[in-house]
C-alpha positions as a printed NumPy array, in Angstrom:
array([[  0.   ,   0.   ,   0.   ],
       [  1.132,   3.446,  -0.705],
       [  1.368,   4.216,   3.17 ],
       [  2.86 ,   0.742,   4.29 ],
       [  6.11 ,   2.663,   4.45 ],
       [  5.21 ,   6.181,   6.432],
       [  3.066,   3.987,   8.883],
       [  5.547,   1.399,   9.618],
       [  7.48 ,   3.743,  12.197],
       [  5.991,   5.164,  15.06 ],
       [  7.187,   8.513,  14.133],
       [  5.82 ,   7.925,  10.622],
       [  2.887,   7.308,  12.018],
       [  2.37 ,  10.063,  15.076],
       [  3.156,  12.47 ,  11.776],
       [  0.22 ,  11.244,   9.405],
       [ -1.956,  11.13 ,  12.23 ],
       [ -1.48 ,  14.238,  13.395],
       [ -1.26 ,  15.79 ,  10.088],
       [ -4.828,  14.187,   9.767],
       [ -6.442,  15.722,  12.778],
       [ -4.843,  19.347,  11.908],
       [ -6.613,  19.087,   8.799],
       [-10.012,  17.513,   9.905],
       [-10.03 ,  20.489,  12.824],
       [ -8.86 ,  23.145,   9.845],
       [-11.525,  22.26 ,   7.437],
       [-14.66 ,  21.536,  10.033],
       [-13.84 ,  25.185,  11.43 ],
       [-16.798,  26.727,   9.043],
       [-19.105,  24.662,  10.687],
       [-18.027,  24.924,  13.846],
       [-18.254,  28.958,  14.009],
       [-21.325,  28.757,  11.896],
       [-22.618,  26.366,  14.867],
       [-21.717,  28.436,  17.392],
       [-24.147,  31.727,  16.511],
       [-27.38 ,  31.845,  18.383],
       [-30.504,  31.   ,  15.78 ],
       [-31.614,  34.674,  16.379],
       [-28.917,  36.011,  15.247],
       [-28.325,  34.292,  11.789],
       [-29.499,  36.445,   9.073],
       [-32.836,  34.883,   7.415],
       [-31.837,  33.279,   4.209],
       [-34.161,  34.282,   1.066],
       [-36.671,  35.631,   3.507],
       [-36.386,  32.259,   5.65 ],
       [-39.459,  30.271,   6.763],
       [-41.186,  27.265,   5.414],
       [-40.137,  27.93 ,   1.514],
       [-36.955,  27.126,   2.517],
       [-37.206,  24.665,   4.846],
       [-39.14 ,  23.173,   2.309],
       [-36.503,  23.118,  -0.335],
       [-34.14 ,  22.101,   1.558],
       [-36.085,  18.662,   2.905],
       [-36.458,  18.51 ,  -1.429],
       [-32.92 ,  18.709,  -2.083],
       [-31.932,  16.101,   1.078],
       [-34.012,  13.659,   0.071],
       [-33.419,  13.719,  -4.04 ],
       [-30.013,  13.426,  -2.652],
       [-30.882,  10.431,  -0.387],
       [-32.67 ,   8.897,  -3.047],
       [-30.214,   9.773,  -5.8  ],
       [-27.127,   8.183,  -3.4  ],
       [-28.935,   4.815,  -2.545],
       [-30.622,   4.043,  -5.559],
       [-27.037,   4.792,  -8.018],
       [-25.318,   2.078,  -4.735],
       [-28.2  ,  -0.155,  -5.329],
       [-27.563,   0.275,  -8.933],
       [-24.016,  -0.506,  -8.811],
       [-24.098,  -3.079,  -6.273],
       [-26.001,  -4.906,  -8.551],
       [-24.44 ,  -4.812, -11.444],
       [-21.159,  -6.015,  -9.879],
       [-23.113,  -8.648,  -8.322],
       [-23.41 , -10.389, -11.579],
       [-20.204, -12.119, -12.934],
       [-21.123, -11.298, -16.605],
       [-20.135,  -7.914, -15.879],
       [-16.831,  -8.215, -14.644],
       [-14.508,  -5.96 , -15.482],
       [-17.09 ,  -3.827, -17.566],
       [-17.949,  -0.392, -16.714],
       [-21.339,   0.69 , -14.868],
       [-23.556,   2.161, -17.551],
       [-27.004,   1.486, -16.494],
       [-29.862,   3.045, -14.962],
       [-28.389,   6.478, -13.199],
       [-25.195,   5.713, -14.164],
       [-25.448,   6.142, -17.743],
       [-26.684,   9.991, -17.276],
       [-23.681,  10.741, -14.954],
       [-19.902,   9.154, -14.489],
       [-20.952,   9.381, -10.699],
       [-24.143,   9.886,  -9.577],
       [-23.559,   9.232,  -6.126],
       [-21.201,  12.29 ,  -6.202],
       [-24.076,  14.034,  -7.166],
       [-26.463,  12.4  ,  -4.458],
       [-24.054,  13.726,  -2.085],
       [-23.782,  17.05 ,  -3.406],
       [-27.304,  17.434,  -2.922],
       [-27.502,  16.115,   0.559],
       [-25.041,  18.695,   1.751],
       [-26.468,  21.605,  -0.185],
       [-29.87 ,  20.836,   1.704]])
């Protein structure tokens, strides 16, 4: 594996790992201080209320859907030994290299 090597030491190791959790802590910082501000004081997006609330359930679930259903998809179509090898084109995955990408993308934008 490409790590074998760096992980093999314990120095190696202490480094990637703690290069890992500077960089999980760096990148989850948006959330975090967007966490932190009381609900009354975050500005209303788009003039808040159900609209939005609304569309963002939509967008979560076509997301959901989207995600499990390109899996399923896939899953599937490895399952069967005909297909070895072969590249995943059917159902979602002939509109869209990776769907579940996509799926995802729409979860977190809800």
């Amino acid at each position: 594996a490409r790590l074998q090597k760096t992980l093999s030491s314990p120095s190696g190791a202490f480094g990637f790992w703690s290069i890992s959790f500077l960089w999980g802590a760096l990148v989850s910082l948006p959330h975090t201080i967007a966490a932190a501000v009381p609900l009354a004081a975050r500005p209303a997006l788009l003039g808040g209320g159900a609209v939005v609330t609304a569309a963002s359930l939509a967008l979560v679930t076509a997301g959901l859907v989207l995600e499990t259903l390109a899996d399923a998809q896939k899953f599937a179509f490895k399952s069967d030994a005909a297909n070895s090898g072969k590249f995943c084109d059917v159902g979602v995955w002939q509109l869209s290299q990776h769907p579940n990408y996509l799926g995802n993308l729409l979860v977190w934008t809800g």
